[in-house]
MOPAC internal coordinates of N, CA, C and O (Angstrom, degrees):
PM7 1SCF
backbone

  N    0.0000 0     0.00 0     0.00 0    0    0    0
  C    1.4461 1     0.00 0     0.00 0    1    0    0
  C    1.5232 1   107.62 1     0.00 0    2    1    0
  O    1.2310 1   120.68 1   -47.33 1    3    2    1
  N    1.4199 1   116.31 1   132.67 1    3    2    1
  C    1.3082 1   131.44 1   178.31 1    5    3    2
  C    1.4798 1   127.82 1  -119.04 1    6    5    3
  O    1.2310 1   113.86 1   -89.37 1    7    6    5
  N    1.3208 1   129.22 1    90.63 1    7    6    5
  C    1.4495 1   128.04 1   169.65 1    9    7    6
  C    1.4890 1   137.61 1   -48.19 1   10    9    7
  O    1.2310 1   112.81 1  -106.27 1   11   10    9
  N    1.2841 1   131.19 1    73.73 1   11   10    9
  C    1.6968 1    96.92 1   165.25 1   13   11   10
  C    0.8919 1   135.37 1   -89.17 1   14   13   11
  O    1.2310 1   112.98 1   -26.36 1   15   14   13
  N    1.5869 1   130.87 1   153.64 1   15   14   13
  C    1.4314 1   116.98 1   160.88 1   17   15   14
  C    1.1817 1   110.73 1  -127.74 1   18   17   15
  O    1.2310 1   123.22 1   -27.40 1   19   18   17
  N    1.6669 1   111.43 1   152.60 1   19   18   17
  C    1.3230 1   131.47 1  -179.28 1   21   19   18
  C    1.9598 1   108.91 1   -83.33 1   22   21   19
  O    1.2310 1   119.87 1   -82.65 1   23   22   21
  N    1.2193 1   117.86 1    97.35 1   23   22   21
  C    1.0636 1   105.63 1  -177.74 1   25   23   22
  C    1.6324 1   130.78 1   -82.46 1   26   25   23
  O    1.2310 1   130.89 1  -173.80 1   27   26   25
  N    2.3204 1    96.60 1     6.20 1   27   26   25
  C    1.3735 1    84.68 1   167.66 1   29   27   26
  C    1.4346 1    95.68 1   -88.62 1   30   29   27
  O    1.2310 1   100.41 1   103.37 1   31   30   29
  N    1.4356 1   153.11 1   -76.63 1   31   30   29
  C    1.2683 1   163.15 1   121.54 1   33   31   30
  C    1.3954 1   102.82 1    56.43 1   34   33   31
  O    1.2310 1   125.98 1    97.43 1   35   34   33
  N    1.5601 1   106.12 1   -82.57 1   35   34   33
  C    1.4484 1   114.16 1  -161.17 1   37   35   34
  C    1.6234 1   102.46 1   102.99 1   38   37   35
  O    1.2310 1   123.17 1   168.40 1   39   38   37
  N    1.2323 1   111.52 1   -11.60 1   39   38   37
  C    1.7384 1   107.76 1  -177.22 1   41   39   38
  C    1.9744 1   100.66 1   -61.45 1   42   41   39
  O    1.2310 1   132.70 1   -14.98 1   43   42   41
  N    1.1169 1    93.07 1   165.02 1   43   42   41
  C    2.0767 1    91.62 1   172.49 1   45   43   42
  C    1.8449 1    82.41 1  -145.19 1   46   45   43
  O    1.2310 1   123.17 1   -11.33 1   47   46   45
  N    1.2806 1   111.53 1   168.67 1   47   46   45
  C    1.3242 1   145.74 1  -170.50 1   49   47   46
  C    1.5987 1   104.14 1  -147.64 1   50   49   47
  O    1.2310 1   135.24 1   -59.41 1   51   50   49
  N    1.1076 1    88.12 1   120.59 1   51   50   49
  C    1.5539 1   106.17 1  -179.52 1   53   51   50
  C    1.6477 1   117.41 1  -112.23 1   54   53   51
  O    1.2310 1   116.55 1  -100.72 1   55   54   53
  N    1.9855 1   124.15 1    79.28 1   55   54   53
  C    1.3868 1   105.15 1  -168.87 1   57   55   54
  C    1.1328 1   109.69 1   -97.54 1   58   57   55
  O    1.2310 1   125.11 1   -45.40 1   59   58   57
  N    1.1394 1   107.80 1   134.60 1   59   58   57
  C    2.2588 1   129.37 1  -178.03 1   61   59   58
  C    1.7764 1    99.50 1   -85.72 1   62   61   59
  O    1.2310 1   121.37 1   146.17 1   63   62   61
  N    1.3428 1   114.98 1   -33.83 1   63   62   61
  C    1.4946 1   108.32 1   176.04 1   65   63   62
  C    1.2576 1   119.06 1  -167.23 1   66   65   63
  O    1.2310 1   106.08 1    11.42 1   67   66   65
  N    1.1293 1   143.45 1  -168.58 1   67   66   65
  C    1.5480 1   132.13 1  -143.04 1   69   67   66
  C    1.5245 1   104.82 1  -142.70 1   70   69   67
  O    1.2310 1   124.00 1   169.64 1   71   70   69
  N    1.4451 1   109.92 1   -10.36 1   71   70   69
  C    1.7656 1   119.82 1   174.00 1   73   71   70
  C    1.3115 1   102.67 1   -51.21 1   74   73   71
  O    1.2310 1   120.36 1   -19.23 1   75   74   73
  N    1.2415 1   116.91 1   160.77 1   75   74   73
  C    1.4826 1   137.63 1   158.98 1   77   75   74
  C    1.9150 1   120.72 1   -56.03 1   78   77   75
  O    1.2310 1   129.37 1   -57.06 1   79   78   77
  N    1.7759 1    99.55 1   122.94 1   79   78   77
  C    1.5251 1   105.00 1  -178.22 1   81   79   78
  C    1.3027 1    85.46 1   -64.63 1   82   81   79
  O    1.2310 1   131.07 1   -19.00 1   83   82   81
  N    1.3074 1    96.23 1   161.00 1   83   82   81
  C    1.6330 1   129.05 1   147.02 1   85   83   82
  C    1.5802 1   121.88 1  -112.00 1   86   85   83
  O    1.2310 1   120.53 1   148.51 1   87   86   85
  N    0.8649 1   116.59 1   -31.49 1   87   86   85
  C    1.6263 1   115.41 1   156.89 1   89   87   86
  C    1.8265 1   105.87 1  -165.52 1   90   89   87
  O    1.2310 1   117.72 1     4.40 1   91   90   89
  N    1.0712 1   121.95 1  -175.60 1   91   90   89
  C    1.4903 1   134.69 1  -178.64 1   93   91   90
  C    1.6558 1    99.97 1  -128.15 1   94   93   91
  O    1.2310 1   129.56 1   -44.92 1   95   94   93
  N    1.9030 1    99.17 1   135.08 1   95   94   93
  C    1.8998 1    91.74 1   177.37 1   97   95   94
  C    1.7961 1    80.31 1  -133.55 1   98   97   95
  O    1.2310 1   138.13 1   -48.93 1   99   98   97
  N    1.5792 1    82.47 1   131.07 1   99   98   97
  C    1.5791 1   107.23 1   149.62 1  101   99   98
  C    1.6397 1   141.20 1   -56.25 1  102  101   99
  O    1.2310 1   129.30 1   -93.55 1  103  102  101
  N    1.5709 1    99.67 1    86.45 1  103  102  101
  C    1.7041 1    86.01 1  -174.90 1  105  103  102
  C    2.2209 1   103.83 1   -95.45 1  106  105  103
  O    1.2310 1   139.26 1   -29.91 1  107  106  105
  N    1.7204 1    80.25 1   150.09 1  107  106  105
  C    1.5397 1    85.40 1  -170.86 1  109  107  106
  C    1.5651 1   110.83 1   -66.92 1  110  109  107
  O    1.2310 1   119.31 1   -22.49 1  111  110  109
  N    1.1434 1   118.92 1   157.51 1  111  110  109
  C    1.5211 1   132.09 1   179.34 1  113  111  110
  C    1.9220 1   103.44 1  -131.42 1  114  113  111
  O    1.2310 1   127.91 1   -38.74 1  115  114  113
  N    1.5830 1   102.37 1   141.26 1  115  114  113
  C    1.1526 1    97.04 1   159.26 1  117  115  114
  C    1.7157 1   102.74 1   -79.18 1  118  117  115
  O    1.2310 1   104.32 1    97.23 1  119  118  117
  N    0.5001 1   146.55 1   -82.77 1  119  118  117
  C    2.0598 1   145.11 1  -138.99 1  121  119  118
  C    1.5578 1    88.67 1   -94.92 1  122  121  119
  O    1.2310 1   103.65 1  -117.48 1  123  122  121
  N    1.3682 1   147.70 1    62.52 1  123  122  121
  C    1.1271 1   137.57 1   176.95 1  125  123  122
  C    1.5530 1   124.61 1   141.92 1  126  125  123
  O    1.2310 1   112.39 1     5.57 1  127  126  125
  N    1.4189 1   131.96 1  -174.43 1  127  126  125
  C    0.9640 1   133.66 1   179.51 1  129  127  126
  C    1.7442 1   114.67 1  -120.53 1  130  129  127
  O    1.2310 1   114.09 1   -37.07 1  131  130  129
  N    1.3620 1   128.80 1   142.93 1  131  130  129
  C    1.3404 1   113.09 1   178.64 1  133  131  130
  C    1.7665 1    90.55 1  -141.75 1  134  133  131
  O    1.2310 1   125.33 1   -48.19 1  135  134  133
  N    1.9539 1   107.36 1   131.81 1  135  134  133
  C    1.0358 1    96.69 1  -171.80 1  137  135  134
  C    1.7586 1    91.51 1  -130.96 1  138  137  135
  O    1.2310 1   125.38 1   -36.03 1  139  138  137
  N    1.8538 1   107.26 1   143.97 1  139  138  137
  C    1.3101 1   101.16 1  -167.06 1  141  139  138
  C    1.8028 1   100.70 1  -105.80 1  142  141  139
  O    1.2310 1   119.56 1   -57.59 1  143  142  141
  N    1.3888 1   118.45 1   122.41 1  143  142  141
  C    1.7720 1   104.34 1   172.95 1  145  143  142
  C    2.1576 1    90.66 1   -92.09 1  146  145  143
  O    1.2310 1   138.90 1   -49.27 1  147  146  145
  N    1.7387 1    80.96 1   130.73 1  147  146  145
  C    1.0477 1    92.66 1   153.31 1  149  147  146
  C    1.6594 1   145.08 1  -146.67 1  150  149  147
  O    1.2310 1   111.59 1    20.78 1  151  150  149
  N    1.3386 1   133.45 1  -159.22 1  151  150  149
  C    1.5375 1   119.91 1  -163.33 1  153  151  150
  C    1.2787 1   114.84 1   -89.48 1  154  153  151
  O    1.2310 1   106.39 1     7.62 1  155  154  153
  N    1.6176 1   142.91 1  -172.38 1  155  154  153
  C    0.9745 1   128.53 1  -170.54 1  157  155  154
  C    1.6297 1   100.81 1   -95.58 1  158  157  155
  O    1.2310 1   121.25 1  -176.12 1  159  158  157
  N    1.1767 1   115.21 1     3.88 1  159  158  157
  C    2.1039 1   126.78 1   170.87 1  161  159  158
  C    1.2873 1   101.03 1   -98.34 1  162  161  159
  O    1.2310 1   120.48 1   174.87 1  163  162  161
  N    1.1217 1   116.68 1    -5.13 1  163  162  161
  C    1.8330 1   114.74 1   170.49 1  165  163  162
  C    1.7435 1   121.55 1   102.58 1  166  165  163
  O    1.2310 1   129.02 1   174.45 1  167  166  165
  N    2.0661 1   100.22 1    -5.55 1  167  166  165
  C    1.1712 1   106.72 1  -165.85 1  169  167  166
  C    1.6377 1   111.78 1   -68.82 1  170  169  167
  O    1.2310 1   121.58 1   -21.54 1  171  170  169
  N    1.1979 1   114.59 1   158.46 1  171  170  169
  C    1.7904 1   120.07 1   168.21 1  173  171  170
  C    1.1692 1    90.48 1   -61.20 1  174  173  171
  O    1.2310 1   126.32 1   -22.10 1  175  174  173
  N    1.2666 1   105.45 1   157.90 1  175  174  173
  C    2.0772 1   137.34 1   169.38 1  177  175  174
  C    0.7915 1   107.98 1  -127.69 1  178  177  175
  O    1.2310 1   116.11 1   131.27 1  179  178  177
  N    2.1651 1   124.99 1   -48.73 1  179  178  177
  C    1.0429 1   118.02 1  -166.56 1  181  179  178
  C    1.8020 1    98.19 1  -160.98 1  182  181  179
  O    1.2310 1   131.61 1     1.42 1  183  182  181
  N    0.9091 1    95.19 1  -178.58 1  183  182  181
  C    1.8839 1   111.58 1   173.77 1  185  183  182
  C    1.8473 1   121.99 1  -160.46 1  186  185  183
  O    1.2310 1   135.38 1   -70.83 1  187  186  185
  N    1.3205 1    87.83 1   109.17 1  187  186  185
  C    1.4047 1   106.36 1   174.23 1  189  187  186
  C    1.7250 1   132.02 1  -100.39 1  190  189  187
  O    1.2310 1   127.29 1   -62.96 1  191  190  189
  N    1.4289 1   103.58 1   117.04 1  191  190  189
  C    1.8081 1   101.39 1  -151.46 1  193  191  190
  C    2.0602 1    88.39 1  -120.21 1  194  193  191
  O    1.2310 1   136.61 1   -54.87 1  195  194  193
  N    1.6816 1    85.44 1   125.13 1  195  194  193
  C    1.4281 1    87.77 1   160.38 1  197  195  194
  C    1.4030 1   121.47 1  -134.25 1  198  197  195
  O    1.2310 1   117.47 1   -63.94 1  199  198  197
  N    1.0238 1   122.42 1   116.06 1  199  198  197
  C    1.2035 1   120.98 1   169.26 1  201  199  198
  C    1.6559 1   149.71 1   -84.73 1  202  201  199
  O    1.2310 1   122.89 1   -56.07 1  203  202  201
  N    1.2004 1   112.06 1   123.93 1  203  202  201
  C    1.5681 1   121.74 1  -173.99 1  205  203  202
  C    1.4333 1   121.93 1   -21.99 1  206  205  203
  O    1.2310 1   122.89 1   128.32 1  207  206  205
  N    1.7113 1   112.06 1   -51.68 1  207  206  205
  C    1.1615 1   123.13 1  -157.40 1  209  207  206
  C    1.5040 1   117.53 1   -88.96 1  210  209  207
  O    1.2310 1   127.37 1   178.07 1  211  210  209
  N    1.4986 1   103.42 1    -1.93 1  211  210  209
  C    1.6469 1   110.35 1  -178.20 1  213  211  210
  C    1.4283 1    97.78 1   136.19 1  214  213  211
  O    1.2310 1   134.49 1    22.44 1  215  214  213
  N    1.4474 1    89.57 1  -157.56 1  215  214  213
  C    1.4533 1   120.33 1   179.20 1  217  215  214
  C    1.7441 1   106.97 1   -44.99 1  218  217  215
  O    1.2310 1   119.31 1   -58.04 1  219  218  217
  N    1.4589 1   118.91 1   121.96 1  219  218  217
  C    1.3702 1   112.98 1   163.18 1  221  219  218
  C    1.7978 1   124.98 1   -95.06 1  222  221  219
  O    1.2310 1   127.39 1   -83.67 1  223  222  221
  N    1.4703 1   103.38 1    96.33 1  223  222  221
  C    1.2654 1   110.96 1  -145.04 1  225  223  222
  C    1.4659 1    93.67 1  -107.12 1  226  225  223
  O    1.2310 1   121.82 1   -53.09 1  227  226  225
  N    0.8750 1   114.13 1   126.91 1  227  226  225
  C    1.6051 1   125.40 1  -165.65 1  229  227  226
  C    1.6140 1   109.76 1  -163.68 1  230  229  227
  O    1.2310 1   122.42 1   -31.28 1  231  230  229
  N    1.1583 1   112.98 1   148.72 1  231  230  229
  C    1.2359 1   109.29 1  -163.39 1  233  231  230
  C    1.7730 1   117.52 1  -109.54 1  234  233  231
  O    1.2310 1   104.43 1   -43.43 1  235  234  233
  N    1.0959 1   146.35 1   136.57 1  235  234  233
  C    2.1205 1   138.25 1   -96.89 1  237  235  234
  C    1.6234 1    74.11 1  -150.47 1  238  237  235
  O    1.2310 1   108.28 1   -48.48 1  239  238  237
  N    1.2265 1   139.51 1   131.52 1  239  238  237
  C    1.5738 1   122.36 1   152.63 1  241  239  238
  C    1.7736 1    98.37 1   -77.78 1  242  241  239
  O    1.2310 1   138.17 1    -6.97 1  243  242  241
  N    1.4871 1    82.39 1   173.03 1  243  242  241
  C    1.7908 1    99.88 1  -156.48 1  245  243  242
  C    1.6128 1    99.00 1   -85.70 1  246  245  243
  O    1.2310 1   111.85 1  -170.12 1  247  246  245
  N    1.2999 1   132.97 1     9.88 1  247  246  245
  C    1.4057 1   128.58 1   175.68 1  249  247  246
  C    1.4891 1   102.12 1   -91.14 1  250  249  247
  O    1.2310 1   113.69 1   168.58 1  251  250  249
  N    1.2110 1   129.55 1   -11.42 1  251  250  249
  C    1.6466 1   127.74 1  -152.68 1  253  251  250
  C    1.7259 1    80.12 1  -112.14 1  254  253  251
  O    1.2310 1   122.05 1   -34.65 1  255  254  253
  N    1.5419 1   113.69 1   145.35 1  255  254  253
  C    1.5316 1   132.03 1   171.37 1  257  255  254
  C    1.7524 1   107.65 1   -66.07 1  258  257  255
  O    1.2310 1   109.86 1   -63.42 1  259  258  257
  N    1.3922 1   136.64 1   116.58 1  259  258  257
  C    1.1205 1    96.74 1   163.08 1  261  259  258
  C    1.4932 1   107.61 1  -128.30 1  262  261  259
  O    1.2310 1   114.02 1   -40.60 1  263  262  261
  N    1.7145 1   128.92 1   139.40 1  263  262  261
  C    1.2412 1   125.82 1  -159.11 1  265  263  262
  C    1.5559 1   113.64 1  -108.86 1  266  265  263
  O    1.2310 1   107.73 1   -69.10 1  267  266  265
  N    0.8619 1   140.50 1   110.90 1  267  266  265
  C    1.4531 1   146.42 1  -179.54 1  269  267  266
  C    1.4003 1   108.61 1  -103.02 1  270  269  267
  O    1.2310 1   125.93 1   -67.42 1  271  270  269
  N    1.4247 1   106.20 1   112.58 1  271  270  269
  C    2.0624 1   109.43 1   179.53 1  273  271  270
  C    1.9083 1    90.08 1   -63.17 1  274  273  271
  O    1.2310 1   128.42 1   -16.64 1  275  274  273
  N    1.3762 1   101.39 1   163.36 1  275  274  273
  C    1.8537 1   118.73 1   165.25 1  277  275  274
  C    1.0313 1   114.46 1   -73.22 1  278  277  275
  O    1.2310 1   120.10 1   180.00 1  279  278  277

């Protein structure tokens, strides 16, 4: 599992595996958006969370990768 986050955004990306999407589905959020890419069997790959209110600042324990572009 691989984290990024966008630290202008505040969006994070959450990848579960590295196979090929087959499409991305929009699940509704109150305060934000959460979008799931997944396989052509329906499994999660990944999860992408953005939120309305800013920065999604939450705190990652230090065993999980997390990658922030410059």
């Amino acid at each position: 599992m691989k984290i990024t986050r966008d630290g202008q955004t505040g969006a994070m990306y959450i990848a579960i595996s590295e196979v090929d999407v087959a499409r991305t589905v929009e699940i509704e959020s109150i305060n934000g958006h959460i979008f799931a890419d997944v396989d052509d069997q329906g499994a999660v790959l990944g999860v992408e969370i953005i939120c309305r209110t800013g920065s999604l600042d939450i705190e990652i324990p230090e065993r999980i990768t997390v990658e922030q572009p410059a």
